[in-house]
PAVEXLO-571364 format. One record per atom (N, C-alpha, C): x, y, z. Coordinates in steps of 0.02 Angstrom, whole numbers, plus 32768, in hexadecimal, padded with zeros to 4 digits. Layout:
XYZ...
//
This chain:
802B7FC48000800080008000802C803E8000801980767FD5803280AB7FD9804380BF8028806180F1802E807B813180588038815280628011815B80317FD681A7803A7FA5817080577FA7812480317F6F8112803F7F6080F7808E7F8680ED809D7FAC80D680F67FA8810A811D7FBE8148810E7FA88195812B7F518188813A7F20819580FC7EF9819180EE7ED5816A81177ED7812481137EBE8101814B7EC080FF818C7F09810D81907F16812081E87EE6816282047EE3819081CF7ED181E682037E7681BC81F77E5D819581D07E09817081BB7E068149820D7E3B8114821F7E2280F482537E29811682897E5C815682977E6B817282D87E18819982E57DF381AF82A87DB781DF82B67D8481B682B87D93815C82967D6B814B82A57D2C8154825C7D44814F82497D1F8164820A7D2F813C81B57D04812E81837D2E80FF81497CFB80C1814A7CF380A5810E7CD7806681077C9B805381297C74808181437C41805F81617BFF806A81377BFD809B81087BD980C980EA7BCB809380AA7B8B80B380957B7A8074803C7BA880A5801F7BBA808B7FD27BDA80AE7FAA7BBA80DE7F827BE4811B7F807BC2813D7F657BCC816B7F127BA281837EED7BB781997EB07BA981F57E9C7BB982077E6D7B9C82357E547BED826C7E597C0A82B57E437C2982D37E327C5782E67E7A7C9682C67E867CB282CD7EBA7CC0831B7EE27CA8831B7F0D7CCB835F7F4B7D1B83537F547D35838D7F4B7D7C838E7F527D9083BB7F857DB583877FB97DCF83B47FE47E1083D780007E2184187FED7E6D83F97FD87E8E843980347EC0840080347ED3841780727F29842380627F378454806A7F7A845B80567FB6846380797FC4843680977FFD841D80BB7FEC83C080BF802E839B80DE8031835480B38011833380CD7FF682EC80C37FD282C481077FE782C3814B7FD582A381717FDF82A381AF7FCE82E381DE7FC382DE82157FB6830F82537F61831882567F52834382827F22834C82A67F02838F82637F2183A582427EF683CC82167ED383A881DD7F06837681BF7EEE835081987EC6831181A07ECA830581E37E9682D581EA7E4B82F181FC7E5A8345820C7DFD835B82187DFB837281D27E12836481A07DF2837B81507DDE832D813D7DFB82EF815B7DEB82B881467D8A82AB81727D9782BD81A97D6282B481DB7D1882EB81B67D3C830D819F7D13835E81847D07832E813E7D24830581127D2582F480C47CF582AC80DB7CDB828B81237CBB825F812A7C6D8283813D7C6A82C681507C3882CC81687C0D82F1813E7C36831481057C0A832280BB7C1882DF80957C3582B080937C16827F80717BE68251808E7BC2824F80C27B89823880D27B56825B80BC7B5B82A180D27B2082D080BB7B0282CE80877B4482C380567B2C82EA800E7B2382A87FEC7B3C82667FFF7B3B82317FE17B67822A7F917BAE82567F937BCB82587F6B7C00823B7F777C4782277F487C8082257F697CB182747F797CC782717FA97CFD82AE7FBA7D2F828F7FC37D5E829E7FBA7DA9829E7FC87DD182CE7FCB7DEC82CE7FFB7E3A82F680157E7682FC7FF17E7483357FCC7EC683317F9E7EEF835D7FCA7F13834C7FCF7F5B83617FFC7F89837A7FDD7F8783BF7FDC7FA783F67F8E7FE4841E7FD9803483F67FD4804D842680068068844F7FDC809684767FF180C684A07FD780D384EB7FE18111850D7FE481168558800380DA856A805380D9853C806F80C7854280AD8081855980978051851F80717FF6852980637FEA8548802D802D857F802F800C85A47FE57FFC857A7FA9800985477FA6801685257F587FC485117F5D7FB184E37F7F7F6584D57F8A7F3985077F9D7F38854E7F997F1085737FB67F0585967F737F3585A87F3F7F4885B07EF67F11858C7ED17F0F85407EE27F00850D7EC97EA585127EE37EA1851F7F047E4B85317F1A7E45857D7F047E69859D7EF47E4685DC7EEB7E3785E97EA87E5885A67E867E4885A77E347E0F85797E217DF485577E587DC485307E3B7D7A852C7E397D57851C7E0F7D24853C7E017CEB85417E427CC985797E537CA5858D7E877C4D856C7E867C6A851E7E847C2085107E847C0484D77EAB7C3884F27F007C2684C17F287C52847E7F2D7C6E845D7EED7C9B842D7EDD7CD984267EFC7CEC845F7F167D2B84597F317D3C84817F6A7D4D847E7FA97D4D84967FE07D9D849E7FF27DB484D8801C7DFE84B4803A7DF284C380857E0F849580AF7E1984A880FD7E5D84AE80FF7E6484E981337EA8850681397EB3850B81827EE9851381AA7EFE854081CB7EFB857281DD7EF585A381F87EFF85F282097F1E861C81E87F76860881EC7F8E863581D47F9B863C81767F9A860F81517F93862381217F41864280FD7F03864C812D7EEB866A812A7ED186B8813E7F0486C1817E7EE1870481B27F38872481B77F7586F681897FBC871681B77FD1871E81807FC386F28146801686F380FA8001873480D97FCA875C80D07FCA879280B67FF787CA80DA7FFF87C5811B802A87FC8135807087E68127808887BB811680D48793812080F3879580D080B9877980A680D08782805F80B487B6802A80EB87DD801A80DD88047FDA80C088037FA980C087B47F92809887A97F56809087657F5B804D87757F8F801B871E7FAC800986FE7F6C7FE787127F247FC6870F7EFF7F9286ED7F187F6486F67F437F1B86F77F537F0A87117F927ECF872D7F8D7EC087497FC07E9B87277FF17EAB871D80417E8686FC80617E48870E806F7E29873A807D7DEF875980877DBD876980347DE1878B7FF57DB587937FC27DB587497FAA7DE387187F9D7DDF86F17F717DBA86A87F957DA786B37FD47D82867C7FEE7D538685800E7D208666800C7CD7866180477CED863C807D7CE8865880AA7CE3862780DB7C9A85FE80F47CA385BD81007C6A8589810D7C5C857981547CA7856581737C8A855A81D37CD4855981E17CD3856282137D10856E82457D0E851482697D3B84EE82447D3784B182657D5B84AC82A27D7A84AE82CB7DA784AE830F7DD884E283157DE984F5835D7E17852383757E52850A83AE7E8D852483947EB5850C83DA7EF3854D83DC7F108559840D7F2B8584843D7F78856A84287FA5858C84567FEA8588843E7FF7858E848A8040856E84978067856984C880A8857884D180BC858E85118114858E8510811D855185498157852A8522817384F5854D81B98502853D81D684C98584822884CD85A3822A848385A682678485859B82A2842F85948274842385CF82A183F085ED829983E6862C82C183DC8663830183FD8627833D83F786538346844D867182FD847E8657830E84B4866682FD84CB86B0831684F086B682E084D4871F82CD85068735827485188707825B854C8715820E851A871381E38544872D81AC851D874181608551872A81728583872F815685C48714816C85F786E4812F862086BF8142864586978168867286C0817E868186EE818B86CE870F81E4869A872181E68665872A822E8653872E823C864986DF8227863386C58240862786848269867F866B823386AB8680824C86DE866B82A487028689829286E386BA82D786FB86FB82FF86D386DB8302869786C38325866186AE8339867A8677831486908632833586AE860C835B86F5860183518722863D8386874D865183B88739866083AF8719868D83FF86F586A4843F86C88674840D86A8864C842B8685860F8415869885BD843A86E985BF842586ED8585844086D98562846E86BC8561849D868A851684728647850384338621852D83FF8601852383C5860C851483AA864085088366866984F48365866F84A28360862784A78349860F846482EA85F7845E82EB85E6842D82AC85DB842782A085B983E48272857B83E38264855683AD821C855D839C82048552834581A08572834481C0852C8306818D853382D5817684FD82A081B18524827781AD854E827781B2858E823881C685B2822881EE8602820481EB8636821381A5865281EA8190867481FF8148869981FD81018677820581148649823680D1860B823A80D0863F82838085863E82AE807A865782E38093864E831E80C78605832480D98606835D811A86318355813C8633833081788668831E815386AF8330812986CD831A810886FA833A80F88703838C80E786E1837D80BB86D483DD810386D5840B813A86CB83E1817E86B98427819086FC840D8187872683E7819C877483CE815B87A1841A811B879E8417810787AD843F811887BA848A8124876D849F8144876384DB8174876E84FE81AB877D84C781F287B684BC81E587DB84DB81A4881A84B481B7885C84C4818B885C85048154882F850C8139882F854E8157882E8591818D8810857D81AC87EF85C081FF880285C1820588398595824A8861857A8265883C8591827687FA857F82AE87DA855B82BA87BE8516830D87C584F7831F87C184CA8311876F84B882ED875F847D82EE87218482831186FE841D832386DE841E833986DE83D28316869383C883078694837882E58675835F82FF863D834D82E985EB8340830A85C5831B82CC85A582F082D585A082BC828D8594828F82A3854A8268826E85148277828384D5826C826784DB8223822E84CE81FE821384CB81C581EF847C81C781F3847781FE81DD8413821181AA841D8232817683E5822D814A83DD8263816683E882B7818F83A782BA81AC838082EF81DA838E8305822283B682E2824D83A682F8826B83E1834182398409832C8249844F8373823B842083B4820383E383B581E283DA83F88214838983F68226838383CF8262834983C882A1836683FA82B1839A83DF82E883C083F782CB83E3845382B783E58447828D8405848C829383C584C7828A837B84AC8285834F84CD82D2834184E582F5834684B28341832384B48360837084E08348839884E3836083CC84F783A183F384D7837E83E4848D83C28428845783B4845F8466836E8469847C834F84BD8479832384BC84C3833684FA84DC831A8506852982BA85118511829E852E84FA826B853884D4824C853584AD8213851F849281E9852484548196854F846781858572842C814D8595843681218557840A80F0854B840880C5851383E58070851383F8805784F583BC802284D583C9800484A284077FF584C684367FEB849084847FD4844184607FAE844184427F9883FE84297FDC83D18417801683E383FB803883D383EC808383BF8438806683D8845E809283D6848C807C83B384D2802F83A584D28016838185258037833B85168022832084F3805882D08501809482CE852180C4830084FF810182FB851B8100831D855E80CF8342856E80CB836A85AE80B7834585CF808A831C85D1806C82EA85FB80AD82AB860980C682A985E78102827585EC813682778605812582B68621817182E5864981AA82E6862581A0830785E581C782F085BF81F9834785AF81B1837085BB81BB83B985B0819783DF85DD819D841485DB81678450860E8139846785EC80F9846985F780D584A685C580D584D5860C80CE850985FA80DB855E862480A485678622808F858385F1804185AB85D98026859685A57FED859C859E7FC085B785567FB185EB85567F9D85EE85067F8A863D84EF7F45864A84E97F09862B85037EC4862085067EB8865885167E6E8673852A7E558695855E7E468669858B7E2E862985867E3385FF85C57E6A85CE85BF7E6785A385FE7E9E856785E07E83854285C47EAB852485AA7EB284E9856C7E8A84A785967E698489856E7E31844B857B7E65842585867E98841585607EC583DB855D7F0083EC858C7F05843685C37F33843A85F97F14846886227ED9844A86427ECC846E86717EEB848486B07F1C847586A97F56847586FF7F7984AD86DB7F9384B786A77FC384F686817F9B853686807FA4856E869E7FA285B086A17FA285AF865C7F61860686547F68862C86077FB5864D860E7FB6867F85D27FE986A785FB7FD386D5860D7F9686F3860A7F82872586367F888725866F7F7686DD868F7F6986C286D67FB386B386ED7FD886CE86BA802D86AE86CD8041870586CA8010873C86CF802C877886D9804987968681803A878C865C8040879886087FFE879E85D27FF887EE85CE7FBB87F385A27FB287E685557FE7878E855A7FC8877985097F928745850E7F72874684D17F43871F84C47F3E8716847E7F3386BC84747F2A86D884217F228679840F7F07868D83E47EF6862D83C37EDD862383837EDB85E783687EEA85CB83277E9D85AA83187EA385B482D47E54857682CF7E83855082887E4D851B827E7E4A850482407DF68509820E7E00854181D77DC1852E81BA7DB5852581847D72851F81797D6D850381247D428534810A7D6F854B80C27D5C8584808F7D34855680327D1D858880237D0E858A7FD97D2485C87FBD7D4185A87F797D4285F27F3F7D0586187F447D2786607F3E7CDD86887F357CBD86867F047C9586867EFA7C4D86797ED67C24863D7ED77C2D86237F077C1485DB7F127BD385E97F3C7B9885CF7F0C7B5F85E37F277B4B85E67F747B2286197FA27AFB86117FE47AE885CC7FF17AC885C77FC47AB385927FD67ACF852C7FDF7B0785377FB17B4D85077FCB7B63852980127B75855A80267B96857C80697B5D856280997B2B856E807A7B06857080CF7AF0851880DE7AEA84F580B37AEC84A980AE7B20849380DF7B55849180C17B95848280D27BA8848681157BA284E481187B9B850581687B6F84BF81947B2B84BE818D7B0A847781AE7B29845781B97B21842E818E7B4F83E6818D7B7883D981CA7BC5840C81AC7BF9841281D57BDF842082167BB6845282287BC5847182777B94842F829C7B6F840582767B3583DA82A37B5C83B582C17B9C839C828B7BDB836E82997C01838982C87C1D83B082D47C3983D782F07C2983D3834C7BDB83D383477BC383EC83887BAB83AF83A27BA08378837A7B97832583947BB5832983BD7BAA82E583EA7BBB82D784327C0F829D84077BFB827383C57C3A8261839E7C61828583837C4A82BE83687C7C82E483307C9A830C83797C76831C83A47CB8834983D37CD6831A83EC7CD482CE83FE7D0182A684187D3C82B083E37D2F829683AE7D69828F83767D9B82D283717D72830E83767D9C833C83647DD3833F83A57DB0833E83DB7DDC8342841D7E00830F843B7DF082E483F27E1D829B84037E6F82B683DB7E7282EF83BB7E928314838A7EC1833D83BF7EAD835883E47EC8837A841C7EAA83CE84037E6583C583E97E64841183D37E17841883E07DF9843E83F97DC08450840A7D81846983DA7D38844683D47D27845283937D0D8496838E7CEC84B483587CCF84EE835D7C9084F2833E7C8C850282F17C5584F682E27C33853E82E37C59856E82C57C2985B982C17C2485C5827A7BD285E5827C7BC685DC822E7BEF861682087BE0860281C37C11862B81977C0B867581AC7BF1869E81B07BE786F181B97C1886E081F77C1486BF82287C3C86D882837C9386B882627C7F869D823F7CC2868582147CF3869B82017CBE86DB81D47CDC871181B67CF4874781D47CCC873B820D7CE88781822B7D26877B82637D258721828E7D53872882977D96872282787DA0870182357DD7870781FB7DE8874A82077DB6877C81FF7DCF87CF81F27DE987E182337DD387D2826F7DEB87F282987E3987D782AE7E3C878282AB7E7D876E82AB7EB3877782857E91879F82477ECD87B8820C7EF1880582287EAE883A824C7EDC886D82507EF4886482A07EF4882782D27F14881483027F5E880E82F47F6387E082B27FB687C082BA7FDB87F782877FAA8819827F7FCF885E824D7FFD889482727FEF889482AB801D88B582DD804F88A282E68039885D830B80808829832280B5882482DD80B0881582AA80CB8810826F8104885B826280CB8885825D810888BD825B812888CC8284812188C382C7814188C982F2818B88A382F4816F886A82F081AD883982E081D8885682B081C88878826B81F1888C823B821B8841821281E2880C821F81F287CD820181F387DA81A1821987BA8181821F87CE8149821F8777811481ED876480F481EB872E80DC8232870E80D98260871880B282B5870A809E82C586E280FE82A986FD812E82D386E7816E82AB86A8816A
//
């Protein structure tokens, strides 16, 4: 068996979802998610590609378009025809952040897509080795005064939000902190474990396992409340730091794609969404579901775009880094 097709099946049995359904026919839904198989984003477009193919009694499938960090698949939905047929679920930031970061996005996140539902949200974290021997945000901070030749810091990325969010926390907590930008899923919280790097800023979802395993520290989240999946971890407000700030994953259409596909769809998804199953699965993900219809969608897209528009210039991050 293929690589995709083994992906494929694995993220089908983890949600629990696949083969149970009669077969079905008629002009396939395409769902294209643009970054590669595997993880918790791509398995809620697989979970999201099972719950419009019940509805509609069509086949859907998940094309997995990576490249230039989403842009290549977001390109790839914004050219295709607006008639309901083709959907993409994304991430956050190449919807509400890459317009401030790149010069020439070639598409626009806000004109060139409808938004349909806000499928799940999750928060960001700062964690420490565990060889670092701070226990709080307010030592961590003393800790990195004292050792500033260690006030490093690891994110996914350079210009992905946790690279941001550790630019925030900088000037919050005036210390100098310097960046190290992996371009990997794994390998910052790899490194975090083995203890190459005193810090990583990250996706909390991505980091309770190893926290629970005493493997690492989580410090804070960036919620307004805490995190479902660490309720013992302080926000950082509650850790004395007025950031706040968090991520969704949702699913768009090209514009011109009739009301009446949007507001279908919108159904569908949010009924799933708000099940007593579809929120197990999603939070079996480590990400919390949501389920707000397209208009609260839209507006929070807009408001999270001129949020990270600050942080961005501030940083004075420049695509090339």
């Amino acid at each position: 068996m293929k690589r995709r097709s083994l992906l494929h099946s694995a993220a089908c049995a983890a949600l629990g979802i696949g083969g149970a359904r009669a077969q079905v026919g008629g002009t396939p839904v395409r769902i294209i998610y643009p970054f590669p198989p595997g993880g918790s984003g791509d398995a809620l477009a697989r979970l999201m590609a099972e719950t419009v193919r019940g509805e509609l009694g069509r086949p859907v499938i998940v094309d997995n378009k990576p490249g230039a960090g989403g842009r290549l698949g977001i390109k790839l939905a914004k050219a295709a025809p607006p008639d309901g047929n083709t959907l993409l679920v994304s991430p956050i930031a190449p919807m509400a952040v890459y317009q401030h970061v790149y010069a020439a996005l070639e598409y626009d996140p806000l004109g060139d897509f409808r938004t349909v539902a806000q499928l799940a949200t999750f928060d960001f974290a700062v964690a420490v080795a565990s060889d670092i021997p701070v226990l709080s945000v307010s030592e961590l901070v003393a800790w990195l005064k004292a050792n500033p030749d260690r006030a490093n810091y690891g994110s996914p990325a350079a210009g992905t939000l946790p690279h941001f969010l550790g630019g925030i926390f900088a000037r919050a907590a005036n210390v100098e902190l310097r960046h190290i930008p992996y371009g990997a899923t794994a390998r910052p919280v790899n490194d975090l474990v083995g203890g190459h790097i005193p810090m990583v800023f990250y996706s909390t979802n991505e980091l309770v396992g190893v926290h629970r395993a005493g493997r690492i520290r989580v410090l804070a989240t960036s919620g307004g409340d805490r995190s479902t999946f660490l309720p013992e971890v302080p926000t950082f407000r509650e850790a004395g730091y007025d950031i706040q700030a968090s991520g969704w994953h949702g699913a768009f259409a090209p514009t011109g794609t009739p009301d009446a596909h949007i507001e279908r769809l919108n159904r569908v998804i949010v009924a799933a969404l708000q099940a007593p199953q579809g929120r197990e699965k999603v939070m079996a993900l480590g990400l919390q579901p949501s389920g707000l219809s397209a208009a609260a969608f839209a507006a929070t897209q807009r408001s999270d775009a001129a949020l990270w528009a600050s942080a961005i210039k501030l940083s004075g991050f420049k695509p090339e880094q």
